[in-house]
C-alpha positions as CSV (number, residue, x, y, z in Angstrom):
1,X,7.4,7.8,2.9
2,X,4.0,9.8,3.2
3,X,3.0,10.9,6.8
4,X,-0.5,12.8,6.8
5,X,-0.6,15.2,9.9
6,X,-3.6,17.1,11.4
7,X,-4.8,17.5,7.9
8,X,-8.2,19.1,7.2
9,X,-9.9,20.7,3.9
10,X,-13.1,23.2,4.1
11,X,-15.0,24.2,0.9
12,X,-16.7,27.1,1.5
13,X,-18.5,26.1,5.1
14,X,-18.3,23.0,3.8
15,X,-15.9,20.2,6.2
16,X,-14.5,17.5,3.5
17,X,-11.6,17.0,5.8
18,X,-11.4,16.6,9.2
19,X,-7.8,15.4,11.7
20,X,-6.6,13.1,8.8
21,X,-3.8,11.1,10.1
22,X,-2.2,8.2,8.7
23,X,1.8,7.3,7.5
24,X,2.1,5.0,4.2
25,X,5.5,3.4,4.4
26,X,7.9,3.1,1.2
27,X,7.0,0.0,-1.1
28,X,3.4,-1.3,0.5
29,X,0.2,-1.0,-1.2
30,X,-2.3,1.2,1.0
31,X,-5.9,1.4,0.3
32,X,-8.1,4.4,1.6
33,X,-12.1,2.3,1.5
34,X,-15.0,4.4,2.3
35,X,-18.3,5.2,1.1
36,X,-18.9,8.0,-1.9
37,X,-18.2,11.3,-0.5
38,X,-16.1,10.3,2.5
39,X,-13.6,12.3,1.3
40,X,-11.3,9.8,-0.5
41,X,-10.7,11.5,-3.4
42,X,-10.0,15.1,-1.5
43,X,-6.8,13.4,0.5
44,X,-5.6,12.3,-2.8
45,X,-5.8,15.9,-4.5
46,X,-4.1,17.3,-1.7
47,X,-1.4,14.8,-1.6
48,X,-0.8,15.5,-5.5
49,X,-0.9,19.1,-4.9
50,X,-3.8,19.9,-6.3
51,X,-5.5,21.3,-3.7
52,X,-4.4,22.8,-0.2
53,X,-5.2,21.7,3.1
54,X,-6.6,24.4,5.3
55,X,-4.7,22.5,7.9
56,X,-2.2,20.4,8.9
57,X,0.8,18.8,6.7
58,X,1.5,16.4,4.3
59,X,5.3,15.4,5.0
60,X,7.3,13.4,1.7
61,X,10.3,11.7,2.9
62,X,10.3,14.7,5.6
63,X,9.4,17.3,3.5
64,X,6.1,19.3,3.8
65,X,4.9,18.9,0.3
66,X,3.0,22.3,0.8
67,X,5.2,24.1,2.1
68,X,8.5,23.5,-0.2
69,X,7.4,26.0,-2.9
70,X,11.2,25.9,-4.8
71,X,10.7,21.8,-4.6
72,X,7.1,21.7,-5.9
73,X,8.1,20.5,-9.5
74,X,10.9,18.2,-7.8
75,X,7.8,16.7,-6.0
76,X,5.2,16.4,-8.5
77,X,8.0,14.5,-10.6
78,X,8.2,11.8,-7.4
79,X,4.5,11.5,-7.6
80,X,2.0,10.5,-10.4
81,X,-1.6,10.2,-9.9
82,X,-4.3,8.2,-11.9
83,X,-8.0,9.4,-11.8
84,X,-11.3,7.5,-12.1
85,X,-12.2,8.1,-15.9
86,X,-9.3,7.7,-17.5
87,X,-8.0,10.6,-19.6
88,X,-6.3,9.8,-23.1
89,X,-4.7,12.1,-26.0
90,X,-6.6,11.8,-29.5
91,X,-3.2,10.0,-30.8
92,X,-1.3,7.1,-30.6
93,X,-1.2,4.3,-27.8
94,X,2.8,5.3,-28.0
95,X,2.3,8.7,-28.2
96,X,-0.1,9.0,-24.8
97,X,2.8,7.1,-22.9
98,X,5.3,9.0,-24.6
99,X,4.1,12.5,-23.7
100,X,5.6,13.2,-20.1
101,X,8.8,12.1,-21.2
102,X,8.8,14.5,-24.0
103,X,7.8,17.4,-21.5
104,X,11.1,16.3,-19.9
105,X,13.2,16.4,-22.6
106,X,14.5,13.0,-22.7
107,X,16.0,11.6,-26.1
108,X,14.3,10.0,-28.8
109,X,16.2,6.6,-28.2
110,X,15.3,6.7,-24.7
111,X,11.9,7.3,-24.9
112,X,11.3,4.7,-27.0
113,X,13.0,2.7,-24.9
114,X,11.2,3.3,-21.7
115,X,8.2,3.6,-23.1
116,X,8.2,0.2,-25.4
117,X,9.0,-1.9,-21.9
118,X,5.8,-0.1,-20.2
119,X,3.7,-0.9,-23.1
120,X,5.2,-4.6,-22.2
121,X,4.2,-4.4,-18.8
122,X,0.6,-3.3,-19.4
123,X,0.1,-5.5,-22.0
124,X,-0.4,-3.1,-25.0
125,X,2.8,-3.8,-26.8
126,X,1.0,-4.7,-30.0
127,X,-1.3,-1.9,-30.1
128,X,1.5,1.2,-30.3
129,X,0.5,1.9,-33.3
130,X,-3.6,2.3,-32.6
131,X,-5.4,5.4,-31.9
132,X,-5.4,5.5,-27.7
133,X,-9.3,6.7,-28.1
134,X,-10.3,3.7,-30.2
135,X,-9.4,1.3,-27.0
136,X,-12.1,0.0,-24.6
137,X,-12.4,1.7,-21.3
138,X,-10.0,-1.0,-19.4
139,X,-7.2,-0.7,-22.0
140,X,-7.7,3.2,-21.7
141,X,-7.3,2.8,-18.0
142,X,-4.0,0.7,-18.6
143,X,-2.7,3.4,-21.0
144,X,-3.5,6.2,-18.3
145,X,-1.4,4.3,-15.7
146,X,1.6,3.6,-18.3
147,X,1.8,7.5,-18.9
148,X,2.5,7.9,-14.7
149,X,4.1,4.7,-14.6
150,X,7.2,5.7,-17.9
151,X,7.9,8.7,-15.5
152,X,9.0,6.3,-12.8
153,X,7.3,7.8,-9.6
154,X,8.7,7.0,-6.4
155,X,4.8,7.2,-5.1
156,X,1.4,6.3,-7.7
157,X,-1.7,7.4,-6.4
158,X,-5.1,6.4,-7.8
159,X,-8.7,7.4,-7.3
160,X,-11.0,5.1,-8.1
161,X,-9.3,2.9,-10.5
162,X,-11.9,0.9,-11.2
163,X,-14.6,1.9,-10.7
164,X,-16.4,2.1,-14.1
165,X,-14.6,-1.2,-15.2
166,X,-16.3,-4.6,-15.9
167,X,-14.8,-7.4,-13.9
168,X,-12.6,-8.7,-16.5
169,X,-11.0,-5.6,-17.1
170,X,-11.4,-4.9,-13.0
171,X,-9.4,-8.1,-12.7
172,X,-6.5,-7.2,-15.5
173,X,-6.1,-3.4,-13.6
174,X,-5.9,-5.0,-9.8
175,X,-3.5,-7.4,-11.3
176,X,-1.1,-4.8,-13.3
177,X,-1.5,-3.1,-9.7
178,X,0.5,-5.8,-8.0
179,X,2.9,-6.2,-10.6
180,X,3.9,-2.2,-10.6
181,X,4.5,-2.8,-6.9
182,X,6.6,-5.9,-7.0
183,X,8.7,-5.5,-10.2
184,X,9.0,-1.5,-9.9
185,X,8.4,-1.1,-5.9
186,X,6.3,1.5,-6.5
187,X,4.4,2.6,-3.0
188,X,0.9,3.2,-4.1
189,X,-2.0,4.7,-2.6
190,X,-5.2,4.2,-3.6
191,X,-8.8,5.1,-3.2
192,X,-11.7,2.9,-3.6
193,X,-15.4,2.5,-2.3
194,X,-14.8,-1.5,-3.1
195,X,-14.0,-2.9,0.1
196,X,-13.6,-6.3,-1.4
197,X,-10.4,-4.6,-3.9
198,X,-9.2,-2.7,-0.8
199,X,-8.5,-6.4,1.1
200,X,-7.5,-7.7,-2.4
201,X,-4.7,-5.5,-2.9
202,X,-3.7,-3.5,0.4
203,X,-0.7,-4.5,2.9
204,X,-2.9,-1.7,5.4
205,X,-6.1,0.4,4.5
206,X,-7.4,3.2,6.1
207,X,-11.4,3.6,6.4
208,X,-12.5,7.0,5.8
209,X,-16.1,7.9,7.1
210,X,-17.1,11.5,7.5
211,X,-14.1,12.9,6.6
212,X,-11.6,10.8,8.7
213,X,-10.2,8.0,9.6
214,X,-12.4,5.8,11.9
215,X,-9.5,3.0,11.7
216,X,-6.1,2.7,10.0
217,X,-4.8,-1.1,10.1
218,X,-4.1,-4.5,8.5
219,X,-7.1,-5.2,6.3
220,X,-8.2,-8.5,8.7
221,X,-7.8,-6.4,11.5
222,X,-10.3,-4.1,10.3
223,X,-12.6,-7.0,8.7
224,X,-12.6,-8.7,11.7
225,X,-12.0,-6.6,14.4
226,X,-13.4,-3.0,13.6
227,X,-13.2,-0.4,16.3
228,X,-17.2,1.2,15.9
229,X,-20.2,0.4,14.2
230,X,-20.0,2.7,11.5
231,X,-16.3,0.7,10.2
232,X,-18.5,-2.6,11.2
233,X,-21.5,-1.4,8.8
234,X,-19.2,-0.7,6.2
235,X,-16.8,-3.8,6.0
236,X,-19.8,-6.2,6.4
237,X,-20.9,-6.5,9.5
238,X,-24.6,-6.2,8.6
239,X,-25.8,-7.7,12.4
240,X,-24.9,-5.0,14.8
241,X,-27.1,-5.5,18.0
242,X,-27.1,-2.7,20.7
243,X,-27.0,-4.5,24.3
244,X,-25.9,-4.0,27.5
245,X,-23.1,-6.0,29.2
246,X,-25.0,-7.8,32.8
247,X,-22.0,-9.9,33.5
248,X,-18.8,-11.3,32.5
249,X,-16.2,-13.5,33.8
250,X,-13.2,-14.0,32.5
251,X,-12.9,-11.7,29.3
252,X,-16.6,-13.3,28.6
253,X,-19.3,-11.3,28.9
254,X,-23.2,-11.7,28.9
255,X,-24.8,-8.9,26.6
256,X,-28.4,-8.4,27.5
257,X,-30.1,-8.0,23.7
258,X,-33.5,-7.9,22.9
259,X,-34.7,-9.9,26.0
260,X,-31.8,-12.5,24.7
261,X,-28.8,-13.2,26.6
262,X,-25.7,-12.8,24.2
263,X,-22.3,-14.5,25.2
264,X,-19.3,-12.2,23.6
265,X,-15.4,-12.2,24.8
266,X,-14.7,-8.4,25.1
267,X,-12.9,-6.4,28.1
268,X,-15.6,-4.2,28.4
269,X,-16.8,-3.9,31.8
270,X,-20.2,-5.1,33.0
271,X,-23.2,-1.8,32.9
272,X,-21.8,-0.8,29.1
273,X,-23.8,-0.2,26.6
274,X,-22.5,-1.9,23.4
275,X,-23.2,-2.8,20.0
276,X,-22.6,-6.7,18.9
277,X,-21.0,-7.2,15.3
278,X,-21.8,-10.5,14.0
279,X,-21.2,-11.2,10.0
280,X,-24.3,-13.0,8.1
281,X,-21.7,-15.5,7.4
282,X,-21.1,-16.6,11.1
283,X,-24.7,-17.3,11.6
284,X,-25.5,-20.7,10.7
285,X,-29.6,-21.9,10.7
286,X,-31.1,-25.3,11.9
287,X,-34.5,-26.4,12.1
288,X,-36.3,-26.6,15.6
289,X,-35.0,-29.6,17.8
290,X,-31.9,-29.8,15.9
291,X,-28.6,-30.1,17.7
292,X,-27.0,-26.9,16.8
293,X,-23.2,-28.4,17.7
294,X,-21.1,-25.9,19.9
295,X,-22.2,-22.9,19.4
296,X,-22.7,-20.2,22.8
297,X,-25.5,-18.4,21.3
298,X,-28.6,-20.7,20.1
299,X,-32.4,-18.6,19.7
300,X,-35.0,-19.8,18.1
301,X,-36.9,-17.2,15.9
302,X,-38.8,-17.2,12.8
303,X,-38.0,-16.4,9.3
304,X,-38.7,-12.8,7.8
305,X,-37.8,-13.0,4.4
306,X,-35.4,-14.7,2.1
307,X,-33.6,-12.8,-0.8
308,X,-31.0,-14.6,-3.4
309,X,-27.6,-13.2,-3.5
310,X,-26.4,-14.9,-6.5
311,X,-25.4,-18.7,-5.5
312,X,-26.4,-17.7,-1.6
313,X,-29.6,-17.3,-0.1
314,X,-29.8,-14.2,2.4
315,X,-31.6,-15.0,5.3
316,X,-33.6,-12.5,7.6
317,X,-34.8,-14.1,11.3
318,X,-36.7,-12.2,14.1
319,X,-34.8,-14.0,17.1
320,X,-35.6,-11.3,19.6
321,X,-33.8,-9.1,17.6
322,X,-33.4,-8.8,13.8
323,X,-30.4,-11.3,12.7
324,X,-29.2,-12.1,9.1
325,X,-27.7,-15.2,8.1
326,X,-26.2,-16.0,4.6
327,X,-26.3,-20.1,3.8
328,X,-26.1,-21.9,0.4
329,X,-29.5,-22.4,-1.8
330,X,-29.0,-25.7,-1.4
331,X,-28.8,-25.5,2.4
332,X,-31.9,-22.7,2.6
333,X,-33.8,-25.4,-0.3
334,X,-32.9,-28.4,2.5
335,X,-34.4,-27.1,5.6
336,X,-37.8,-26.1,3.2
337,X,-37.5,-22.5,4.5
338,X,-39.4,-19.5,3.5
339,X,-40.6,-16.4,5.1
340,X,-42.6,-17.7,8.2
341,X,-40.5,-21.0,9.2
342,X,-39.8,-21.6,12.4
343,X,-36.0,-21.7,12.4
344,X,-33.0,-22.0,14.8
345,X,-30.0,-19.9,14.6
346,X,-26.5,-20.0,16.3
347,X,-23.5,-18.6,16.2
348,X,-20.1,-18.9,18.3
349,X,-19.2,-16.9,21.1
350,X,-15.9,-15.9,18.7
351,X,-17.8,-14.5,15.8
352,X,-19.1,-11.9,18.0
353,X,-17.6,-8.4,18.0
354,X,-18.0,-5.7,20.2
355,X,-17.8,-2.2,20.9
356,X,-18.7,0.8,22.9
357,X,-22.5,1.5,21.8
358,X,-21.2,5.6,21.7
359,X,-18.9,4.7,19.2
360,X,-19.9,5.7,16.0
């Protein structure tokens, strides 16, 4: 449906947008995840025609969107977009969904109609009646996504849905998300800094870092696998260990790291320099002279600090290199450990990630 081509945006000197490329295919759910200021919200605008690209092309069912000046309205109709703070009249609930419908002359029957079914879907039906600015800020958010959703857009794009949401109403948004997909087969593209919403929701994501993007896939490709340490820092990979390969045999390489010998699988070639991605997750910790099962990669090293991450326990261990591991309370409360113990940690060969140390 959407291919993005070459596309780059410049404030002033200022690049936003840099060789943006990406296709969303008609009916999936794709999620653009990045940090604040990546440049997220920017795509969006330009794909909504709000703003131009200073280059490249945005390409709708085969139509360059900025380009087709006598189909602009045609377009915008196809589209709808949703922002971050949701925007509602000083009127009705009815009224707020009702007012695009109005603007395209439709009859009175059939607006109430269309827009008494949406109110179903979003789960306002019994608040029609009540002033839209007397809501909270998630039924708000549902109202602003009712108004785009009556018109029946082909594509709904949202920045930043949720961002100011609690997780209730977080919850209730991501799950009238799926629904508008399913029941409507809406394609939607959306924008978040929530990487955890991104893999909830997305069929592929794209992660945008410096205004492009560093890898465009199936969201446990790019959890798992992700192509350079900045996509690795970002989905979770807090452990990334710069090495150099010494030796590998058959698609299993020895990373020299820290004075530690690593064993990875990679096809990187031995004399690389490379950066290991390990998740806190995959590190599991056992006391000194403990049989640490069949893990490749056993070091001894010594706690640095311990810091509670709700009903985890996150681990820091100076192993030759600085390694964090993320274990129960009840585990860390078990082994007795606190900053100082000696500790040993290990982690399969398999949980180990790597890529090219000059990619960033």
């Amino acid at each position: 449906m959407i291919e993005i081509a070459g596309i780059s945006k410049q404030f002033g000197v200022k690049e936003v947008l840099r060789e943006v490329n990406a296709t969303v295919q008609e009916g999936e759910i794709f999620a653009i995840i990045g940090p604040s200021g990546s440049g997220k919200s920017t795509l969006l605008r330009i794909i909504n025609l709000l703003e131009q690209p200073t280059g490249g092309r945005v390409l709708f069912d085969g139509t360059d969107i900025h380009a087709a000046a006598d189909q602009s309205l045609a377009l915008r109709r196809s589209m709808g977009m949703v922002f971050q703070k949701p925007v509602v009249f000083s009127t009705t609930v009815f009224e707020n969904v009702a007012a695009g419908l109005r603007i395209r002359g439709m009859s009175k029957a059939a607006i109430r109609e269309r827009v008494e079914a949406v109110l179903e879907v979003i789960g306002l039906a019994d608040r029609a009646e009540q002033g839209a600015r007397t809501l909270s800020g998630g039924e708000m958010q549902r109202v602003a996504i009712a108004r785009v959703l009556v018109t029946d857009p082909a594509l709904l794009l949202m920045d930043e849905p949720t961002a100011n949401l609690d997780p209730l109403s977080t919850e209730t948004i991501e799950d009238l998300i799926r629904t508008i997909n399913r029941e409507y087969g809406t394609t939607l593209l959306i924008a978040t800094h929530d990487l955890l919403q991104g893999q909830r929701l997305a069929d592929r994501m794209g992660v945008m870092i410096d205004g492009t993007f560093a890898q465009v896939g199936l969201p446990h490709e790019i959890f798992s696998a992700p192509r350079t340490r900045g996509v690795a820092r970002f989905v979770g990979m807090e452990n990334i260990i710069r090495g150099r390969i010494s030796a590998c045999e058959q698609g299993l390489a020895t990373v020299d790291a820290g004075g530690r010998q690593v064993m990875a699988p990679t096809p990187l070639l031995v004399g690389e320099s490379v950066s290991l991605c390990i998740r806190p997750e995959d590190v599991t910790l056992f006391l000194p002279g403990t049989e640490a099962g069949s893990a490749r990669n056993v070091f001894g090293g010594t706690v640095q600090a311990i810091k509670a991450l709700g009903p985890f326990r996150h681990v820091g261990v100076e192993c030759g290199f600085s390694l964090a591991a993320l274990a129960t309370w009840k585990a860390v409360e078990e082994l007795g450990l606190h900053a100082g113990s000696e500790v040993q940690v290990a982690f399969k060969a398999s949980a180990v990630h790597v890529v090219r140390d000059e990619e960033r």
